[in-house]
N, C-alpha and C positions, 0 to 999 in steps of 0.2 A: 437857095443860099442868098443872103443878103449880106452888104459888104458895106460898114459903116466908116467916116473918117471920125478917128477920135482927137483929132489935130496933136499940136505937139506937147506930148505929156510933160515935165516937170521929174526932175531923178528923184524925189520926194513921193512923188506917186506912180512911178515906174519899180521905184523899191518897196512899195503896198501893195503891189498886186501878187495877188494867189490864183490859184488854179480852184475851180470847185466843182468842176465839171469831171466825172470819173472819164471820161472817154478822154479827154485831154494827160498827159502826163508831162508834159513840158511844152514852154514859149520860147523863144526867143525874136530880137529886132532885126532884121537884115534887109541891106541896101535889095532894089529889084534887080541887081544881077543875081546878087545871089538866092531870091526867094525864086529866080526864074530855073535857076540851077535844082533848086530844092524842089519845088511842086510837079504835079501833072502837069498834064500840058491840057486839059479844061479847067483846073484851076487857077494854074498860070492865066487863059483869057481870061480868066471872071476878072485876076488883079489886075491885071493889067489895063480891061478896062475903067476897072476902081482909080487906077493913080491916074487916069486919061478922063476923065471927070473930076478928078480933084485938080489938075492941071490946066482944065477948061474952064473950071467953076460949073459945072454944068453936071445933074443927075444923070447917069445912062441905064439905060434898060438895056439888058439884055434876054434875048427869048431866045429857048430852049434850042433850038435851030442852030443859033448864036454858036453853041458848043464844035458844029459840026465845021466850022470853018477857021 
């Protein structure tokens, strides 16, 4: 899984965006209480290291291992 920052969209192209992916059936935006609320708790780490690298400025890797702590 790869976790990209798409910085801060524009409500002009947050209102352009579609879904095209069949697996997908709906998006929405939400603060990280609530995406902690909503996910797994290994997808919760992936984000979480996601916004701890956009907050550092700094890429993070995480390996497989990663998931078990």
């Amino acid at each position: 899984m790869f976790i990209f920052d798409g910085g801060v969209l524009q409500a002009v192209t947050i209102d352009s965006l579609t879904i095209t992916a069949d697996e997908i059936s709906a998006f929405r935006f939400c603060s990280p209480d609530e995406a902690r609320d909503l996910l797994r708790p290994y997808v919760w780490n992936r984000a979480i290291a996601a916004l701890t690298a956009i907050d550092t400025d700094r890429p993070h890797y995480r390996h497989r291992d990663d998931q078990l702590s």
